[in-house]
C-alpha positions in Angstrom: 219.2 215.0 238.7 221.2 217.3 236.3 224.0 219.6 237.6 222.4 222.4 238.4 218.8 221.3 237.4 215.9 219.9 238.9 213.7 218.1 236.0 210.1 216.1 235.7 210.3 216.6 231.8 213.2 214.6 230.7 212.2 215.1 226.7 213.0 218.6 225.6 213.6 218.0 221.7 211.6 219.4 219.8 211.8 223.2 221.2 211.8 226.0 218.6 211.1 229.1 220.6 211.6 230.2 224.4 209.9 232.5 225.8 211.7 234.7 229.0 210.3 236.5 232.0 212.1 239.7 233.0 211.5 240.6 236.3 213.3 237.7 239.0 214.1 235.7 236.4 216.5 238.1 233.9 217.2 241.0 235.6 216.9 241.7 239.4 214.7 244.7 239.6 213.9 244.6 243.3 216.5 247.5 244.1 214.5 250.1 241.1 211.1 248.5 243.1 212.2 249.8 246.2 213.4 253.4 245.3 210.5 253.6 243.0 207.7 252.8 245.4 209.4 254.8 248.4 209.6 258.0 245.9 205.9 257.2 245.3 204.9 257.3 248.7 207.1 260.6 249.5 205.6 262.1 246.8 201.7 261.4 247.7 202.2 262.0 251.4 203.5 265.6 249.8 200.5 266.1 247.4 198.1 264.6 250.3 199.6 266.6 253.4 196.1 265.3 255.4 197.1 261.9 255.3 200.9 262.7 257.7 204.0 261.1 257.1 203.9 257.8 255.2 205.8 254.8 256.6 208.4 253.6 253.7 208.2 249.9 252.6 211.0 247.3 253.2 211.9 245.9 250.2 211.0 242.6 250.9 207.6 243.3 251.4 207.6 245.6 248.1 209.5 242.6 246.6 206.3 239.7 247.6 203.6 242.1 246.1 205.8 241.8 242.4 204.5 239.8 239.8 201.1 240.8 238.4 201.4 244.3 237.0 201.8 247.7 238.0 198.1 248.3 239.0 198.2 245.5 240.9 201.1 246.5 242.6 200.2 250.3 243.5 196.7 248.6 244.9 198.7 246.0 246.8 200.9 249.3 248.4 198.2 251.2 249.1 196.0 248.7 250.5 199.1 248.4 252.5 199.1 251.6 254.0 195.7 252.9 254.1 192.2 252.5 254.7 189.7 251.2 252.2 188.0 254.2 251.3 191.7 256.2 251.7 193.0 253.4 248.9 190.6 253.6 246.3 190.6 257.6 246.6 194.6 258.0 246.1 194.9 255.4 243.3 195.2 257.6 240.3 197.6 260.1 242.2 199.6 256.9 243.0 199.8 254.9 239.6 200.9 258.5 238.3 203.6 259.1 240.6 205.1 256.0 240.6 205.1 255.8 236.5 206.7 259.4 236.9 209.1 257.8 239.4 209.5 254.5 237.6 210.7 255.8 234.8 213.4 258.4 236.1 215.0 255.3 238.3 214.5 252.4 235.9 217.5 250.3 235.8 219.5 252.7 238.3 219.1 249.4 241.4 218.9 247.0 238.7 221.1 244.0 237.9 221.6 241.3 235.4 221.5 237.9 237.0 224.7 235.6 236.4 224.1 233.4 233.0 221.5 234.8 231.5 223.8 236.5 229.0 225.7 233.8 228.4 222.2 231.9 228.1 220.7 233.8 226.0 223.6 233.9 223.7 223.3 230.0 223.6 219.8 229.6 222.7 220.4 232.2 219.7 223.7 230.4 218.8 221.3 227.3 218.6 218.7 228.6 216.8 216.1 229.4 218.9 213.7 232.0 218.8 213.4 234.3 221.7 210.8 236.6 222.8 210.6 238.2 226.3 207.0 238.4 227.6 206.7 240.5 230.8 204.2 242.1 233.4 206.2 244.8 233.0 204.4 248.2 231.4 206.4 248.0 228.1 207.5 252.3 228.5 209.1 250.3 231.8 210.2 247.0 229.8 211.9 248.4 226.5 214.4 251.1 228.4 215.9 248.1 230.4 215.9 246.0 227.6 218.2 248.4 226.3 220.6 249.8 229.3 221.2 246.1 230.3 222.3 245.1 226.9 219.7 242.6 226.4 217.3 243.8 223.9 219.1 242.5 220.7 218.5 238.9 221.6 215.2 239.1 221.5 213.0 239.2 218.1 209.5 240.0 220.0 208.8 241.7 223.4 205.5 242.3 225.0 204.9 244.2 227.8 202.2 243.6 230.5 200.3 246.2 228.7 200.5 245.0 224.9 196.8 243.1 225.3 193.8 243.0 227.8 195.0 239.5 229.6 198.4 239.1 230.6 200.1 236.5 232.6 199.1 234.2 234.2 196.8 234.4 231.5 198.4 232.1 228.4 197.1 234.6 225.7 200.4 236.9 225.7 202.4 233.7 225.3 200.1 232.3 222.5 200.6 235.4 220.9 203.8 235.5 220.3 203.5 231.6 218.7 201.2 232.8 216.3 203.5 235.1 215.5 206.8 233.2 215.0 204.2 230.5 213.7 205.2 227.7 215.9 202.5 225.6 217.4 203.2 225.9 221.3 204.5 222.5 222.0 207.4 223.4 220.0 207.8 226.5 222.5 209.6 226.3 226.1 208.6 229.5 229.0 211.4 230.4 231.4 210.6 232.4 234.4 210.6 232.4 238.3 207.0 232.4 239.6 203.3 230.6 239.1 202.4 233.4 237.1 204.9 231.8 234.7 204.2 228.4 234.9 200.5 228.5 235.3 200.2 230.5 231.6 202.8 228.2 230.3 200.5 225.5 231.1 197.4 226.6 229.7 199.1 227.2 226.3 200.3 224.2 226.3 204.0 224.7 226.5 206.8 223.9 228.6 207.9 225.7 231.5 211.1 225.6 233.5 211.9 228.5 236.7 214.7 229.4 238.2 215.2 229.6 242.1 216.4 233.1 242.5 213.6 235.1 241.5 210.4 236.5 243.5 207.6 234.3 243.2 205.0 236.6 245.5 207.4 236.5 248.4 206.6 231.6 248.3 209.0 229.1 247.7 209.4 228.8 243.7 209.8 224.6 244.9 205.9 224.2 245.5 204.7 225.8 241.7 203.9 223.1 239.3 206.5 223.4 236.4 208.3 220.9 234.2 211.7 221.7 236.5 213.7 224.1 238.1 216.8 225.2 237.0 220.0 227.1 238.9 220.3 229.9 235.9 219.0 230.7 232.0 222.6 229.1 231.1 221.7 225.7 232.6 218.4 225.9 230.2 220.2 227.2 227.3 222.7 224.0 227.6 219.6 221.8 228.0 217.7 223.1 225.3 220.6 222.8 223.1 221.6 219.2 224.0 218.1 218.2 222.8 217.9 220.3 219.6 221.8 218.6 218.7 220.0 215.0 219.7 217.2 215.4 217.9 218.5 216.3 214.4 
């Protein structure tokens, strides 16, 4: 075992491109989660006075329903909160309170975990090409790109909403091969849950998660990926020991 990794791959030449999760495994967005969700819920409970006070949500549990969207997680709160038929009624009025409330918070609780600048200023030092491919509504996703300083090391972003499938479906990740023409062995996914690692998989690249992120709320251990490693600067020193070997 590597300082500060955790491999089954041991052959990492060869990598051309990474692709990088935000959410978990970037930037630590469960504070902006919290507040955004909790405004949400204050705000329906005031446009739905029939329904009385609505309990607010722990973060943790707000945290464990991250991961899959923004749909997914206004259905996941809801479901949460209220009956069936109470659910599917306050949807809309939901998704478009929390967007409203999204968007005024976004990056306020919000953090940059430790090595990822220093990471990503590795890889790009060492040639690699870097897109970010998120969950993440891109109106959500390009604003805290930009207030955490991290937009200008990335070439490509897509946001959960840039195509019909997103993760853990591998077509957002084979799109962004196509377009930095790479064939997807030659790429490398870095994130912090099965979402991650299961569409890494099915395009045919590598994947590698950190520990620290959300993962639904399981144990990032248990996910089938090529390793786990302690930050994005241990991957950007790995990456970059291979690309110097392999030349």
């Amino acid at each position: 075992m590597t300082a500060g990794m955790a491999l089954r791959r041991t052959d990492w030449s060869g990598i051309e491109g990474v692709i990088v999760d935000l959410d978990g495994t970037m930037v630590d967005t469960a504070g902006d989660f919290h507040a955004s969700i909790n405004a949400m819920l204050l705000a329906l409970g005031r446009q739905h006075p029939n329904l009385g006070p609505v309990a607010p949500m722990c973060g943790q549990e707000i945290v464990s329903y991250v991961g899959k969207g923004s749909e997914n997680l206004i259905r996941r709160v809801l479901d949460a909160r209220f009956s069936p038929l109470h659910a599917n009624g306050l949807f809309a009025d939901a998704y478009a309170l929390y967007d409203r409330e999204y968007i005024r918070i976004n990056g306020q609780f919000s953090q940059v975990y430790p090595g990822v600048r220093d990471g990503l200023a590795a890889m790009k030092a060492a040639g690699l090409r870097l897109a970010c491919v998120t969950n993440k509504p891109y109106s959500f996703t390009e604003p805290l790109l930009a207030k955490t300083g991290l937009a200008p090391y990335f070439e490509l972003v897509y946001g959960g909403d840039a195509f019909q499938l997103r993760k853990p479906d591998p077509f957002p990740l084979l799109k962004v091969a196509e377009v930095f023409r790479l064939d997807p062995s030659a790429m490398a996914a870095l994130g912090d849950s099965e979402n991650d690692a299961q569409a890494a998989r099915a395009a045919g690249m590598g994947v590698l998660l950190v520990p620290y992120g959300y993962n639904h709320g399981n144990p990032v251990q248990a996910v089938e990926a090529d390793g786990i490693v302690d930050t994005i600067a241990h991957a950007a020193a790995l990456f970059a020991a291979h690309r110097a070997g392999h030349r």
